[in-house]
N, C-alpha and C positions, 0 to 999 in steps of 0.2 A: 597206803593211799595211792604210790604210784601203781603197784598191781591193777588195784581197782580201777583208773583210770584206762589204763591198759583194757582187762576185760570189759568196760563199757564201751571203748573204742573198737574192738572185736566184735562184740555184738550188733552194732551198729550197721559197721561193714557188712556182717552178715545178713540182716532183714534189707539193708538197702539189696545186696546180691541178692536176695531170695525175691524182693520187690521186680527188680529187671527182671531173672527167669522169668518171672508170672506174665508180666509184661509181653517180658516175646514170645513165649507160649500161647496168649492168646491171639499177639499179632499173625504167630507164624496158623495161628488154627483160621484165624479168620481169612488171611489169604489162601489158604487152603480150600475154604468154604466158598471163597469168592471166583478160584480159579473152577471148583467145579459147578458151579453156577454156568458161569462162562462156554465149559465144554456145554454143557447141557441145552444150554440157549442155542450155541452154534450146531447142536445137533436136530432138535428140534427144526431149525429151520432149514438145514440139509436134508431132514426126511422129509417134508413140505414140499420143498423144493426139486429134489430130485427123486422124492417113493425110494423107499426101504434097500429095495435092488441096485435102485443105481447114488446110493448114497456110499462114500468111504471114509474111512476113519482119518487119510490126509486132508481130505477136503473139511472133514468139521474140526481138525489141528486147525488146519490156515483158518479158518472163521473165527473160530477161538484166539487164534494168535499167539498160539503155539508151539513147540515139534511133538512129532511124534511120538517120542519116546514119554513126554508129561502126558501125555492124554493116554497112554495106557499105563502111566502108572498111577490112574485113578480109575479109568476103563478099562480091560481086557479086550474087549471085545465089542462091535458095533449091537451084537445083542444085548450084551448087557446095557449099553447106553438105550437103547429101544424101550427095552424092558424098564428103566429105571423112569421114562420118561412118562410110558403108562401107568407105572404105578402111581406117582406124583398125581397126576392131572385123575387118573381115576381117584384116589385118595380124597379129594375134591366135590366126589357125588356120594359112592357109596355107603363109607359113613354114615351119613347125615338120613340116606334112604333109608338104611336096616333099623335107624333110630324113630321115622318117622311111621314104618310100619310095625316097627313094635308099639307105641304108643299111643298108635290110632283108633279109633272109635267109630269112624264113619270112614266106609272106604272108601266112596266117591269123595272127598275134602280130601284125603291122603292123598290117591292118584291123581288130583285135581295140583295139588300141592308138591309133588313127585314131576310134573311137567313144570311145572315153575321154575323148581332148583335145577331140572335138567338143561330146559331152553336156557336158561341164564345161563349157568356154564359153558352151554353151546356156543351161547351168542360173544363170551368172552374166550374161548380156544374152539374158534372156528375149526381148527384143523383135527381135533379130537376125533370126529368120525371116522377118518383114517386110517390112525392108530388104532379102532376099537375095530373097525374092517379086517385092518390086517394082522391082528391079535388074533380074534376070530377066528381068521382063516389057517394061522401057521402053528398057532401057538392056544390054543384052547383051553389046555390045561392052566397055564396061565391068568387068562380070563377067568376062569372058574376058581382060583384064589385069591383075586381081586374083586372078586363081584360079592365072594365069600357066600353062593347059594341064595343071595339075592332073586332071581329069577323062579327058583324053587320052592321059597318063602312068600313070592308074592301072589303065585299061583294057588296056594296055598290058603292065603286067608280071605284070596280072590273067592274061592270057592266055601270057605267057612262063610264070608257075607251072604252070596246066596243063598244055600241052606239056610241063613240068620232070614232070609226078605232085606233085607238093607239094599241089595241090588238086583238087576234082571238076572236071570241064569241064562250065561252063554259059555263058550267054552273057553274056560281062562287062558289059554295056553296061543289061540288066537285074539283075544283080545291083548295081549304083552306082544306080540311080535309086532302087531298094528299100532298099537301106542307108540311103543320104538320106534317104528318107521315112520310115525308120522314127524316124529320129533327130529330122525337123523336123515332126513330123503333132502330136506331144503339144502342142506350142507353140503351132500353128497353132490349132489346135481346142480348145483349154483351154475354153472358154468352153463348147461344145457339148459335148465329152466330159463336165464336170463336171454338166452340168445333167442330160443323158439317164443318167450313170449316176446321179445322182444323189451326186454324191462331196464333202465338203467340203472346203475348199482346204487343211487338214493329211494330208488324203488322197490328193490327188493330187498333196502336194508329197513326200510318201513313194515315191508310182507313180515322179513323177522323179527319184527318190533312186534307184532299180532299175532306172530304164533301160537305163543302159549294161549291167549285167549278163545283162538280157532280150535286150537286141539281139547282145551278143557271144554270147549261147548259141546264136541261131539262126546266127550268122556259122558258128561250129563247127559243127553239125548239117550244115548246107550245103555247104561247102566241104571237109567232111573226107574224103579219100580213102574209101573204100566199104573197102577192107582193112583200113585202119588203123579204121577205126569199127567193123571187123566186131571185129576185135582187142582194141576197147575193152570192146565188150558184153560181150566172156569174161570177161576180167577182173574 
């Protein structure tokens, strides 16, 4: 009997010990998760703030509220923190594209719906154009396994519509750099748009409240069969 006593009191001890471990296992994973949160945000707004160049790895420590030596031992390196940053916020778009154009049926409603999901994300990480700028421009390779041949795919069934008559034949490769642009130039330019038109920032955050709508009307105009558009006028 006192054996047994004994071994129930052992066991005991031991699920409660195994209870704590799990306990601070996940507390120490969730501070873990929360500290690179933390770096990521303070870095995000270090590249905003001061452009890729003149961004440093002390300066997004001290935002974070940090030293240096924790933020590279979750970061290496200010590319990697870059890198990690476009991946995230791209993760955001492409997905959801490569699912919309595989499953589409009318390419005008896709692209039409393709400027939707983009503006909206735009309009929620303003600064995203930057990052895809200067991805672009340094690091391209990168872009192209994040986009994961998105642009290659779209041109793609851009061109299968045509052939189908579902849309005008034009040359798909310049209608995607002009959809892009029209979607990433208000971003870009904020600064210069607002001052030459002279616009205050509740007015051009209205302009971008109408974006998408501006830009899907010209996606229609464009792309719509010349029958079917002639057919529209009548009506």
């Amino acid at each position: 009997m006192a054996s047994r006593l004994v071994l129930t009191s052992w066991l005991n001890q031991m699920v409660n010990l195994s209870k704590k471990a799990k306990t601070q296992r996940v507390a120490a994973t969730a501070d873990k998760l929360d500290t690179k949160q933390k770096i990521l945000a303070a870095a995000e707004t270090e590249f905003m703030t001061r452009g890729y160049d003149g961004s440093r790895m002390q300066a997004i420590a001290d935002r974070a509220g940090l030293n240096k030596a924790m933020l590279h031992y979750h970061f290496r390196s200010k590319d990697e923190l870059f890198e990690q940053i476009f991946r995230d916020k791209a993760s955001l778009l492409f997905p959801k594209a490569h699912e919309g154009l595989r499953a589409h049926t009318n390419f005008i409603e896709f692209t039409c719906g393709f400027v939707d999901m983009y503006l909206a994300l735009l309009n929620q990480h303003p600064y995203l154009p930057f990052y895809m700028l200067q991805v672009a421009t340094a690091n391209a390779v990168l872009f192209s396994q994040v986009a994961a041949d998105f642009p290659v795919k779209f041109v793609r069934a851009f061109t299968a519509a045509a052939k189908a008559g579902q849309i005008r034949d034009h040359d798909p490769q310049q209608f995607l750099l002009s959809l892009v642009g029209m979607c990433m130039w208000p971003f870009i330019g904020k600064n210069m748009i607002q001052h030459n038109l002279g616009l205050s920032d509740a007015v051009f955050a209205t302009l971008l409240e109408q974006r998408a709508a501006e830009v899907k009307r010209y996606v229609v105009l464009l792309l719509t069969p010349e029958a079917r558009a002639a057919t529209r006028k009548k009506s």
